[in-house]
N, C-alpha and C positions, 0 to 999 in steps of 0.2 A: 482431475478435479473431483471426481466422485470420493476418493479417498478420502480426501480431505473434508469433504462434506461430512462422510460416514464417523469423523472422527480417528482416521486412519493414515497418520502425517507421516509415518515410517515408508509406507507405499506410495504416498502421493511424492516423497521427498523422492525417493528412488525414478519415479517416474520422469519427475521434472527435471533431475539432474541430465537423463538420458535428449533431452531437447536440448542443450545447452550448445552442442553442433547446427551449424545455421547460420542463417540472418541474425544482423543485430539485435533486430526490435524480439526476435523470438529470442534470444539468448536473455536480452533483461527482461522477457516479462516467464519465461520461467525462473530468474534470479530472483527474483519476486517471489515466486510461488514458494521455491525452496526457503526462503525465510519465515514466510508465513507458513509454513510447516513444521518447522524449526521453532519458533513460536506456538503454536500449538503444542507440537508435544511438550515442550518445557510447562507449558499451562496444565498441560493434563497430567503430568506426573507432580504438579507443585513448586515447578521448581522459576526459575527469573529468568524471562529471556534473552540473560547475555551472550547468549555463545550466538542466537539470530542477529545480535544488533552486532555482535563481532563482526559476522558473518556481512550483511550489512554496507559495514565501514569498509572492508576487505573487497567488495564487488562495485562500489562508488569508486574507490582509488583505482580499478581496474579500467573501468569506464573512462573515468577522467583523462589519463594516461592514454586510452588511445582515443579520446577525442570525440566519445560519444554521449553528449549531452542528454538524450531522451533515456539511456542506460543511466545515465547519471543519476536524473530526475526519478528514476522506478526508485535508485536507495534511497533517493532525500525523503519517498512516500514510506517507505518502508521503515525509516528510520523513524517518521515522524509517527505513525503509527506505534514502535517499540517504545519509543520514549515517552509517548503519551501512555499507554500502558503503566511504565515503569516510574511514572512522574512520583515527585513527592511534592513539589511545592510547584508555585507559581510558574518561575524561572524556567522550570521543564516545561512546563506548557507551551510557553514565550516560545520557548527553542523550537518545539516541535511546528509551533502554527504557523512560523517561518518557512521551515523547511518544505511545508506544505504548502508555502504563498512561493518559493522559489521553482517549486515544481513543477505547480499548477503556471505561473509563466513559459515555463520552457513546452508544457501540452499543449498549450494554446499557440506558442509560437510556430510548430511542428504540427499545427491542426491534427492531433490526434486527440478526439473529442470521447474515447472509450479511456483513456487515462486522466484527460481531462475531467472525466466524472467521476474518476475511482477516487481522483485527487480531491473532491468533491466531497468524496465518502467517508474518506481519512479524516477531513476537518471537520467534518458533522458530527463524526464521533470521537472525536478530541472534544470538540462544544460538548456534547452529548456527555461526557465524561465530568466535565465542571459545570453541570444545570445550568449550561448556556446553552436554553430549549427554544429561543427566537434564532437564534443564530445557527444552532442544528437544523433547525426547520428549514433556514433560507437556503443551507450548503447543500441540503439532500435533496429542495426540491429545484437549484438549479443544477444537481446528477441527475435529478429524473427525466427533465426537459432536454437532457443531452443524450440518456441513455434511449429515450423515445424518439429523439431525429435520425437513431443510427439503429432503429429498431430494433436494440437488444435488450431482448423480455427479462433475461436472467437479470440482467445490473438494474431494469427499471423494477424489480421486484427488491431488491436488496436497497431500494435509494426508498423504498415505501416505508415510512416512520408508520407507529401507531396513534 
């Protein structure tokens, strides 16, 4: 994760792909990683994050196939994330803050309350994105309240708006 903190998604990508051997839950939450790497560097060099939301589509159908919902749920965040990103109009929005309501169901079904908040985080800053700043407020301070029950300092520090 430091890589990717530093600005450095070539190293953080290489790293994450090597965890992909494992558990499920660790195989989609570095599929995750790798996208949002993939995303980054596309951002840092200028360029559109298609080849991540390829990427994406590509690790969702994988999931789906073999029956794991919560792997599922990490690209519907992911996606929702890239497309909010990549929105142009309304209609992108719509799509994304679904994908992020079908997700956020499936965490909560699965009581994983550390996705639960990230899912959290994804729509505060979709809000965040179209100056829906009551609605970003409400989404990042019930991530903060999740990421505070599960005492994890780093996501309750990333759920802190200004």
């Amino acid at each position: 994760m430091g890589h990717l903190l530093e600005g450095r998604p070539k190293e953080a990508m290489t790293r994450a792909k090597g965890l992909f051997k494992g558990n499920a839950e660790g195989d989609a939450d570095a599929k995750l990683l790798v996208i949002s790497c993939m995303a980054l560097q596309s951002s840092l060099s200028g360029g559109v994050a298609s080849s991540a939301s390829e990427a994406a589509e590509e690790y969702s159908r994988e999931f789906a196939k073999s029956g794991d919902k919560r792997g599922e749920a990490c690209m519907k965040v992911a996606a929702a994330e890239l497309g909010g990103l990549m929105a142009k109009d309304g209609t992108d929005f719509e799509a994304a803050l679904e994908k992020v309501q079908e997700a956020l169901s499936v965490f909560q079904d699965v009581k994983d309350k550390r996705m639960e908040a990230c899912t959290l985080l994804a729509s505060a800053n979709l809000y965040s994105n179209r100056q829906r700043v009551a609605e970003a407020n409400q989404a990042a301070n019930s991530a903060l309240m999740l990421f505070m029950d599960s005492s994890d300092v780093v996501g309750q520090a990333k759920a802190h708006w200004p």
